[in-house]
N, C-alpha and C positions, 0 to 999 in steps of 0.2 A: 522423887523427881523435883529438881528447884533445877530453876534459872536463873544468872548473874547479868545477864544482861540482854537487849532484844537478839542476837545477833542468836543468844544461844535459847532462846523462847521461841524462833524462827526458826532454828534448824527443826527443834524437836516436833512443830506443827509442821512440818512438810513433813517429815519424817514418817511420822502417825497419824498423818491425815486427817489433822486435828483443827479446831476454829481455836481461838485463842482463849477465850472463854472456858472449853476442857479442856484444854492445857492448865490453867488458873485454878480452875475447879480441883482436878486431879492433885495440883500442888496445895492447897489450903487443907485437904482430903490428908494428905502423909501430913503434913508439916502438924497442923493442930489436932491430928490422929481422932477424930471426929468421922462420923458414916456418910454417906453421900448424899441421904435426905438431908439430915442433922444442919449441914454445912449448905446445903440450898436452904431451909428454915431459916437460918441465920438473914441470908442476904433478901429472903422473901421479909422476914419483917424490919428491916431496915429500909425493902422499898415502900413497906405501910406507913411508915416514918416519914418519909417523903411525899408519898401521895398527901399524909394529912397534916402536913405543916404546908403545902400550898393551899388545902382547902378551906386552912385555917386562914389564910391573909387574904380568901374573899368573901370571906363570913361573918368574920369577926373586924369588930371594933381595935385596931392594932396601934400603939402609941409605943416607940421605942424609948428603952431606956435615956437615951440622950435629947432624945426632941429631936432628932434631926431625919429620921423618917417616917413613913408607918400610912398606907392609902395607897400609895404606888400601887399594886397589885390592883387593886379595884378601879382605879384611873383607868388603867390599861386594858381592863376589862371596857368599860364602858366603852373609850372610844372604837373597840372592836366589834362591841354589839348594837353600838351606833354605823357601824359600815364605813368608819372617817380614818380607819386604820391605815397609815401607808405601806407598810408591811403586809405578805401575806398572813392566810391563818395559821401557820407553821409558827411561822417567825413571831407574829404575834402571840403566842401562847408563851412562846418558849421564853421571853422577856418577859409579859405578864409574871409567870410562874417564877421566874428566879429571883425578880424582885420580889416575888411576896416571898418567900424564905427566907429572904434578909431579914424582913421585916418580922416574922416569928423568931428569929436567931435571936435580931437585937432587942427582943421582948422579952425573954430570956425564956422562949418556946424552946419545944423539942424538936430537932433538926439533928439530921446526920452528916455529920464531918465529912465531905466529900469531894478532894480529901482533907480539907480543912474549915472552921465554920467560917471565914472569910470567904469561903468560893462554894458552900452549900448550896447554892442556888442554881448553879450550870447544868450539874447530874439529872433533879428533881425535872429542872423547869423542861431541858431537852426532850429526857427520857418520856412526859408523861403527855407531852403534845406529840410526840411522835405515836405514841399507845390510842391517844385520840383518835388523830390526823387517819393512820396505818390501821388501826383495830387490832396492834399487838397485843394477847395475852398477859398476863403477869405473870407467866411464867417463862415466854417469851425474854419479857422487860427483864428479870431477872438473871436469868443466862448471858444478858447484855452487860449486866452489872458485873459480871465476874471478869468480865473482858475489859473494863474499864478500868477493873481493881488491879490486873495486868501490868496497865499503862503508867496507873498511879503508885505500883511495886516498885517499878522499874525505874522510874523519877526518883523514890523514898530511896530506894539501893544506894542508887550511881551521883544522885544530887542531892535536891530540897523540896520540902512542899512549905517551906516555912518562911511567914513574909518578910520575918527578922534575918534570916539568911538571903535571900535571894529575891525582893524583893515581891508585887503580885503579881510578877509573871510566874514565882513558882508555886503562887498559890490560885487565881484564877488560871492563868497559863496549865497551869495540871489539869484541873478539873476541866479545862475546855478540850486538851488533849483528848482524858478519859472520858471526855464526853462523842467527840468529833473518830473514836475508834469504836466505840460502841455502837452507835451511830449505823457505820461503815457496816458490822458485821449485821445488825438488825434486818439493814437495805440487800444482805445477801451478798457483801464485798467479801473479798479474799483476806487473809492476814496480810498478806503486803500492804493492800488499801489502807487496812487497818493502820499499819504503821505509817505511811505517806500521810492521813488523815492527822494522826496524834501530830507530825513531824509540822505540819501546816498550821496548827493551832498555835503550836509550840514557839512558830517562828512568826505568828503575825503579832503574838502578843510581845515577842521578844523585849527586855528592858524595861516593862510595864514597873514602875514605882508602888511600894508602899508609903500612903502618907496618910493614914486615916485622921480627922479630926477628931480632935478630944481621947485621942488612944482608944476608940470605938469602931466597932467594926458595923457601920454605918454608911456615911459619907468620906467620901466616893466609894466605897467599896460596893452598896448595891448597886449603881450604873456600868462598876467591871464587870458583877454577875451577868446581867443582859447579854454586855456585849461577850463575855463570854460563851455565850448560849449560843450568837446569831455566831461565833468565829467558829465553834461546833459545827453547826449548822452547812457553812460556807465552805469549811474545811472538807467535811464528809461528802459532801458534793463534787467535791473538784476531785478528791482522789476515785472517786466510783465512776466520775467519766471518764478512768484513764489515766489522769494528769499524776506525771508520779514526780515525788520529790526527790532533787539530787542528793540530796543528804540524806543520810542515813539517821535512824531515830537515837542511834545511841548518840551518834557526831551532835545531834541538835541538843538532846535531852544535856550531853557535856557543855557546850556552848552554853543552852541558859544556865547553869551552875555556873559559868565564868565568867559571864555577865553579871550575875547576882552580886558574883562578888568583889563586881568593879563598881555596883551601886553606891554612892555615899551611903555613910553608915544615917544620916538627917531625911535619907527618901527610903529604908530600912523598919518600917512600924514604928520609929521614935516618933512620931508625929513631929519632929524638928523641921521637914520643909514640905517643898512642895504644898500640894492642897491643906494640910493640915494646918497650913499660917493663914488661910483665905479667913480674914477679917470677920466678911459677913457668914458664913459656917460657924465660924465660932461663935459669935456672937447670937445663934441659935442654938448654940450646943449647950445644955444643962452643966454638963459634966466642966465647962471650963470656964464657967462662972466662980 
């Protein structure tokens, strides 16, 4: 069983009365011809991967290769355990935890490409304040993850997760997708939700620029993680009240590949513009001394 696109990952979950997640499960199961613990094992220690590269960035002493972050995650902590948060607890975690995965990424920690190590911090930070907040299992968490990997299929197919092609809307833009469908299905949404939700992330991030300084996946790129978390976040919510998007997931997921690649090839990972020319960023960047 494979699917080419959502249109036909949505027939076959009505069809069979499926959540999207065994749908996903069922096709990793044929495709890498693997047993059906085997291939949940797989996705179980890739969420242990995640769990402790967040737990890593409030533990540990963290100093990124470039100089240009490494603390954030602990900041974030405090002013939440100070009560000074204006975020809730939710939203406060899920930004805490995504910047701290940057900050083990650009340390040159171990982090899961989700689906790329620019936007590794959306899956981890979302998934594990919702595990908090909710009291989902990890096996739960898990089953989530396959639905996400879905969403991130389906992007990798038909477009990009790549910031050189389409710039960070295909690369945080995805991950907040597969983050904001995951989500959906956790809360007990339907797969349409599910897709309204990816469809909503998809399109708020729409045209997001790569311009990392110093060709470091760093600055700005932990501040997309965040806000990728809280677009997750915001997305999942609007589609589980109902709110459904006019567009369809495949129309959107086409759209940002069109966009991408109407992006200058200078707001593209070359670090040629945008943030990447910010003076004072460089000028803390190791890497562009």
């Amino acid at each position: 069983m494979d699917f080419r696109d959502g249109k036909e990952l949505m027939e076959y979950c009505q069809k069979e009365q499926l959540l999207i997640s065994e749908a996903m499960l069922q096709r990793e199961i044929e495709e890498l011809e693997n047993g059906r613990e085997e291939t949940i094992e797989k996705m179980y220690k890739a969420w242990q991967i995640m769990k402790k590269s967040v737990e890593r960035s409030l533990t540990e002493e963290i100093k990124s290769m470039g100089g240009l972050i490494g603390g954030e995650s602990k900041k974030l902590k405090k002013l939440r355990d100070d009560k000074k948060n204006l975020c809730g607890t939710m939203i406060s975690k899920a930004i805490s935890y995504a910047v701290g995965v940057l900050e083990v990424n650009a340390s040159m920690g171990l982090i899961v490409a989700a689906p790329t190590a620019g936007s590794s911090g959306v899956m981890p930070g979302t998934m594990l304040a919702l595990q908090e907040e909710y009291g989902f299992d990890d096996e739960q968490i898990v089953q989530a993850l396959f639905n996400a990997s879905a969403i991130g299929y389906l992007i990798t197919r038909n477009a990009t997760t790549a910031g050189a092609e389409g710039g960070c809307q295909a690369e945080v833009g995805s991950a907040s997708a597969m983050a904001a469908s995951a989500i959906v299905e956790l809360m007990g949404g339907t797969p349409k939700q599910c897709f309204d939700a990816a469809s909503f992330a998809l399109i708020n991030l729409l045209g997001l620029v790569c311009d990392p300084v110093g060709g470091l996946v760093e600055f700005p790129c932990q501040l997309r993680n965040a806000q990728g978390a809280t677009t997750a976040l915001t997305s999942a919510e609007m589609a589980l009240s109902g709110i459904e998007c006019p567009a369809l997931l495949d129309e959107t997921i086409e759209i940002m590949y069109k966009v991408g690649k109407s992006i200058p090839s200078e707001l593209r990972e070359t670090s040629l513009g945008g943030m990447a020319t910010s003076k004072g960023a460089c000028s803390r960047c190791h890497m562009c001394h």
